[in-house]
C-alpha positions in Angstrom: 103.4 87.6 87.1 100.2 89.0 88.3 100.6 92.2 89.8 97.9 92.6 92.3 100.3 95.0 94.7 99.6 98.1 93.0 98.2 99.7 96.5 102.2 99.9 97.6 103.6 101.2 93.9 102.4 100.8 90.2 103.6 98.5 87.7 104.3 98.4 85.6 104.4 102.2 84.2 103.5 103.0 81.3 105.8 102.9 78.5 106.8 106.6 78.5 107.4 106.8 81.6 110.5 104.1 81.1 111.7 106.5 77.8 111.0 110.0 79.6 113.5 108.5 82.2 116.0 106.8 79.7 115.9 110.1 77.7 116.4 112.4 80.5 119.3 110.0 82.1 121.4 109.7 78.9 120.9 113.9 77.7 119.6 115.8 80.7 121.0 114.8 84.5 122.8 117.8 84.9 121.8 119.6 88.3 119.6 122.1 87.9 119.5 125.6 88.9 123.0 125.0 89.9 124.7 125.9 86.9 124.8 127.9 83.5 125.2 125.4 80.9 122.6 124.0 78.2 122.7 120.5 80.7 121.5 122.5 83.7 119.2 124.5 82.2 117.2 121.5 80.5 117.1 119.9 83.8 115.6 122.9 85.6 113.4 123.1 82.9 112.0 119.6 83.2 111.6 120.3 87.3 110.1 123.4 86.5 107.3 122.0 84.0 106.3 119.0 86.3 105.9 121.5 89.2 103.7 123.5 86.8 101.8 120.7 85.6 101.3 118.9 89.1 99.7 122.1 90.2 97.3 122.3 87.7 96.7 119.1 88.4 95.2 119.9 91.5 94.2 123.0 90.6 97.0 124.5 93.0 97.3 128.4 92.0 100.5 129.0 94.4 102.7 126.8 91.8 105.8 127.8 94.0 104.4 126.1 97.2 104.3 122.4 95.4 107.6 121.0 96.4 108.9 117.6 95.4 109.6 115.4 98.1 111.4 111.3 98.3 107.8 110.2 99.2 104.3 110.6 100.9 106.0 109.8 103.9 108.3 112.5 103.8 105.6 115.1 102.6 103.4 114.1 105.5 106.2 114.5 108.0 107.3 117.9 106.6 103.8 119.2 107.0 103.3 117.5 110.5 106.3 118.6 112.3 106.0 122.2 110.1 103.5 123.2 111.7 102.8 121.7 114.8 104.1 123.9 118.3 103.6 122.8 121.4 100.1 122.7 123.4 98.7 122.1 119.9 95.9 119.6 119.5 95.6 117.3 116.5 92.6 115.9 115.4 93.3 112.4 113.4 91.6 108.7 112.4 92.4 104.9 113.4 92.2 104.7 109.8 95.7 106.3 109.7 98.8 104.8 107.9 102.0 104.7 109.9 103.5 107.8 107.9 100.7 109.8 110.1 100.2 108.1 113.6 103.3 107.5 114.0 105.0 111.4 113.7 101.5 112.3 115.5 102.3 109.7 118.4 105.9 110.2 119.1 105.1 114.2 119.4 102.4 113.1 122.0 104.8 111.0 124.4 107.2 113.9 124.0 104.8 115.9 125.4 104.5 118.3 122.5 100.9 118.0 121.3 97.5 115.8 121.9 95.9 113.5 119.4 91.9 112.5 119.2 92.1 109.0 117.1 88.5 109.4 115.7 86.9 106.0 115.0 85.4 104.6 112.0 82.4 103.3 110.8 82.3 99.2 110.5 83.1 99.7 106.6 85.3 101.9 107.2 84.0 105.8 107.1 84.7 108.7 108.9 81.6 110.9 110.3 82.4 115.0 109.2 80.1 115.1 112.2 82.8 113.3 114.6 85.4 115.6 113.1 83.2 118.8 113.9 82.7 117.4 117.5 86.1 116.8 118.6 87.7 120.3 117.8 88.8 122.1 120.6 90.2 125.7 121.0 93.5 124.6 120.8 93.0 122.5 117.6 95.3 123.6 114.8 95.4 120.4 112.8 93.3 118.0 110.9 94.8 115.4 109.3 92.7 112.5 107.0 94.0 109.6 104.9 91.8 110.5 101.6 91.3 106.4 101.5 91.9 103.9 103.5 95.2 102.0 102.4 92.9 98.9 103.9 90.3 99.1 103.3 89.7 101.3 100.1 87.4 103.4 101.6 87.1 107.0 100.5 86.5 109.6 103.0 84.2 112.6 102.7 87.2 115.4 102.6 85.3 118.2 101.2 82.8 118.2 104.1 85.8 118.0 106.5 87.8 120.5 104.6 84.8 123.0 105.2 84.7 122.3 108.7 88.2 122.9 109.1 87.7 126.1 107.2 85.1 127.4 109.3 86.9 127.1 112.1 90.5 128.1 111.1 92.1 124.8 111.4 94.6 123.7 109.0 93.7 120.4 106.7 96.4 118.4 105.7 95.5 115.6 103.3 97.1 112.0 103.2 96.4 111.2 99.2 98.7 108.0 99.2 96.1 106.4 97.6 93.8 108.8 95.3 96.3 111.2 94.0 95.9 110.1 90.2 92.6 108.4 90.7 90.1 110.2 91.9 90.3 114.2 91.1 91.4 116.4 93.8 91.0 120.0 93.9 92.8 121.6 96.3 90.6 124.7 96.6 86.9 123.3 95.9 88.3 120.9 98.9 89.4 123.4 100.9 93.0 122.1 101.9 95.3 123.6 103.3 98.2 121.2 102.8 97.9 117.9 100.1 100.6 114.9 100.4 100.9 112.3 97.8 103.2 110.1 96.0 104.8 109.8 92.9 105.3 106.0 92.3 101.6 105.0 93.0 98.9 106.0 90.6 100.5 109.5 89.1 102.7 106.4 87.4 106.1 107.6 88.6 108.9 105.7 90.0 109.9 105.2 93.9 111.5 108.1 95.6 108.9 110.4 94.0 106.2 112.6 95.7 104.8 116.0 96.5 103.4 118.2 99.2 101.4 121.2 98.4 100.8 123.6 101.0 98.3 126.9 101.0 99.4 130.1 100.0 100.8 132.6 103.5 101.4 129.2 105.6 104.4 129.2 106.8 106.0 125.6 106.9 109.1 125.3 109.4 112.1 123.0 108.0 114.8 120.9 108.9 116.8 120.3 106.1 119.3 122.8 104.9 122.0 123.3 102.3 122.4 123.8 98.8 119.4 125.6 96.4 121.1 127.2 94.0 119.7 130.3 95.4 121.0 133.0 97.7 124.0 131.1 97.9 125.5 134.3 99.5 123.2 134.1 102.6 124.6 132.1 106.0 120.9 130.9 106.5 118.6 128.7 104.3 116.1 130.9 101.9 112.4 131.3 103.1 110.7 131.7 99.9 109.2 128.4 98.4 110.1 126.1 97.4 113.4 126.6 98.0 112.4 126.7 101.9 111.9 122.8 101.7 114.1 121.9 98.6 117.2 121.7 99.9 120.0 119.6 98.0 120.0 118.1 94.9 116.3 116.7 93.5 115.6 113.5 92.2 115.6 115.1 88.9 115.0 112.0 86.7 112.4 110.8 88.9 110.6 113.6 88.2 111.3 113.3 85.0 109.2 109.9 84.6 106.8 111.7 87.3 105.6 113.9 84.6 105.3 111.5 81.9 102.7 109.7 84.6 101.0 113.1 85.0 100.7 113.3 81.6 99.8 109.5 80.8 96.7 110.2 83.3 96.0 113.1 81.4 96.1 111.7 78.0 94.0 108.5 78.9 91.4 110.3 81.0 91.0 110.3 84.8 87.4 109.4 84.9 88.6 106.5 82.7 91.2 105.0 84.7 89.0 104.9 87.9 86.2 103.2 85.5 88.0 100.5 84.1 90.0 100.0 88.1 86.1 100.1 89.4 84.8 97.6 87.0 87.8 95.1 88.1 87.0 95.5 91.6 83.2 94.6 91.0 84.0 91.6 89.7 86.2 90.5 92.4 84.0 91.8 95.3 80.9 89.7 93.3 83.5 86.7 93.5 83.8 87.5 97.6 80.0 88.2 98.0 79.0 84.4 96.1 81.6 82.7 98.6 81.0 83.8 102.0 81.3 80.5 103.0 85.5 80.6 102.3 86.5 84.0 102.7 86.0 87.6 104.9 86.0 90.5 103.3 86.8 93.6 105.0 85.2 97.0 104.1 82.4 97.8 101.8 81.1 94.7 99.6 80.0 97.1 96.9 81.6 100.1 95.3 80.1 103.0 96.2 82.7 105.1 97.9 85.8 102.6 97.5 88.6 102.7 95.1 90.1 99.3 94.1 91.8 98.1 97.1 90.6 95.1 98.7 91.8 93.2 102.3 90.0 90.3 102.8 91.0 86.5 104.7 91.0 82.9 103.9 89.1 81.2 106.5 91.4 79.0 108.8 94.3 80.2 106.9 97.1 83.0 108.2 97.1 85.4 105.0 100.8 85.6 105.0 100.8 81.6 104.0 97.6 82.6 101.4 100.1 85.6 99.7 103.2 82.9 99.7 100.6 80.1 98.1 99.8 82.7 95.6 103.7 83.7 95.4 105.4 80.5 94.6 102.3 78.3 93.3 100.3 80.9 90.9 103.2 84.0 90.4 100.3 86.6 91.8 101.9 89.3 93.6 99.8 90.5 96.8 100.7 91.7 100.1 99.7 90.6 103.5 99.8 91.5 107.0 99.0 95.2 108.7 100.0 97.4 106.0 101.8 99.6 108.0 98.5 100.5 108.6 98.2 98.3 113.0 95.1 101.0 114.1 93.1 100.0 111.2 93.3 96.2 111.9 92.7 96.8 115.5 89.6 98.6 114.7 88.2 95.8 112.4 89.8 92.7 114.4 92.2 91.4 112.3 95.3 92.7 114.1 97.9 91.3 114.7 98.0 88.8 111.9 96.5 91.4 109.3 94.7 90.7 106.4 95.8 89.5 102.5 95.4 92.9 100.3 95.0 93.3 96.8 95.4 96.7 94.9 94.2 96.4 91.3 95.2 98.5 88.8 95.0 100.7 85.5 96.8 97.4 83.5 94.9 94.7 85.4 92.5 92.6 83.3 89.4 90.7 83.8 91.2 87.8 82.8 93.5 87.9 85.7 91.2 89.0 88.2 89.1 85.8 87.0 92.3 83.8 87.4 93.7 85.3 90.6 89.7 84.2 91.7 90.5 80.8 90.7 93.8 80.2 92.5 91.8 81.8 95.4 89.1 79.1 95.2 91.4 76.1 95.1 93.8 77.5 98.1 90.9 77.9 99.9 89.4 74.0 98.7 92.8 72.9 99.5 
């Protein structure tokens, strides 16, 4: 198969990844910090290291305020919903996935908060400037996909961060797509709170992810139980992260999460975007030289993208183009809205959506020449 889905999750992993996970499965999936024996301890060990290295990752001092999370989705809401009161304003983008507009619009009808949708440029941009203009005195959030799950554009988060900074509003980053591709400094970018996954390009498996928040913010929570901590105490500990740790982790998950952390490491960040940048070229040169048969949505170069690509088969529904390439030429793509309806509104294509590649660290040129070719006779068809 060609694996041109690697927007949604990676694959495949890379080969320690599989081992770190088989090794830690068969030797080490005791629960950790729960108990005293060698089992436990290794296991807490292993949690402890990938919370260590993730935060250097990002250059995160507060190592104790990275907590693991199932997902981006589950990072985003924690942040969202811990921190938000009511009256509180929200400054956001139509260039939002569903894990954002969504918590954001249901605390709207409930009357808890407002939201300012800022809109986008044609290709896809956010203006800092736009940001800056729509804060308010009540504004205590601003929260930014870091790139467009779309349309692969990357947004300018350092100029928002400082905005946000210099007028005491808390930054929460949406890093579904850049967390492992693009370096992200949590300070230099003056977050405040980072969400990002574990099973895209940090190379873990599903059910992985983080959220970071900034030292002396106070996250509220609503899960509660077991942390192997305080066990004594009728109410939930408020030191992090057992604050928003609560039950038993997805310990060999993270596991394979830090072999992916340390795959990136190993190869070379700058390196991994190169090689995903030189793939997408090629294929946005194949888009550009046949205008005629396709639309391509968002930038046509790559200045300011990463490797995700939505684009249309004129005269042709793209969830019949993804099932063509299914079935007759084993490409894997996905099509439709992308959980991502404001975007498509804002471009056009809603509510049919858009066919969506996401290429990746183990693409080739060969198969983006091929996946090209089955593209050229669908569309000839």
């Amino acid at each position: 198969m060609l694996y041109f889905d690697n927007t949604a999750t990676t694959f495949p992993k890379p080969e320690s990844v599989y081992k770190a996970m088989d090794e830690f499965m068969r030797h080490s999936a005791a629960n950790p910090g729960r108990s005293g024996h060698k089992m436990s301890i290794i296991a807490e060990q292993a949690v402890t290291e990938t919370r260590n290295l993730l935060a250097k990752f990002f250059n995160a001092r507060n190592v104790s305020n990275l907590v693991f999370t199932l997902n981006t989705t589950d990072a985003l809401n924690i942040a969202i919903k811990g921190v938000l009161s009511s009256g509180d304003h929200v400054i956001t983008s139509c260039l939002e996935h569903n894990s954002v507009s969504r918590p954001l619009q249901r605390l709207k009808r409930d009357g808890i908060i407002s939201v300012d949708f800022l809109k986008a440029s044609t290709d896809g941009f956010i203006a800092p400037a736009d940001v800056k203009n729509a804060i308010k005195s009540n504004t205590r959030l601003i929260v930014l996909t870091h790139c467009s799950n779309v349309l692969g554009t990357i947004q300018p988060i350092k100029e928002i961060g400082r905005i946000a900074r210099d007028h005491g509003v808390l930054f929460l980053v949406d890093a579904a797509q850049t967390a492992g591709v693009l370096p992200i400094d949590v300070e230099e970018d003056f977050i405040d709170m980072l969400a990002f996954p574990g099973h895209k390009a940090l190379f873990g498996p599903p059910g992985t992810g983080g959220l970071w928040t900034r030292q002396g913010l106070v996250i509220g929570y609503f899960r509660e139980g077991g942390t192997g901590k305080d066990s004594q105490s009728e109410i939930h500990p408020a030191e992090m992260p057992y604050r928003l740790e609560a039950g038993t982790p997805n310990t060999v998950g993270i596991a394979g999460l830090n072999a992916g952390v340390k795959f990136i490491l190993n190869e070379g960040i700058k390196k991994i975007h190169a090689h995903e940048l030189a793939l997408t070229k090629r294929l946005l040169e194949f888009f550009t030289a046949n205008k005629d048969k396709f639309t391509l949505y968002g930038p046509a170069d790559c200045a300011n993208r990463l490797s995700t690509i939505s684009f249309n088969v004129k005269n042709m529904p793209p969830e019949e183009v993804s099932a063509v390439l299914d079935n007759s030429f084993d490409t894997a793509s996905r099509s439709g809205l992308h959980c991502a309806p404001l975007v498509h509104k804002h471009i056009g294509t809603f509510p049919e959506g858009t066919l969506r590649f996401g290429l990746g660290y183990f693409n080739t040129a060969e198969e983006v020449d091929k996946v090209a070719r089955a593209l050229e006779e669908i569309a000839s068809a």
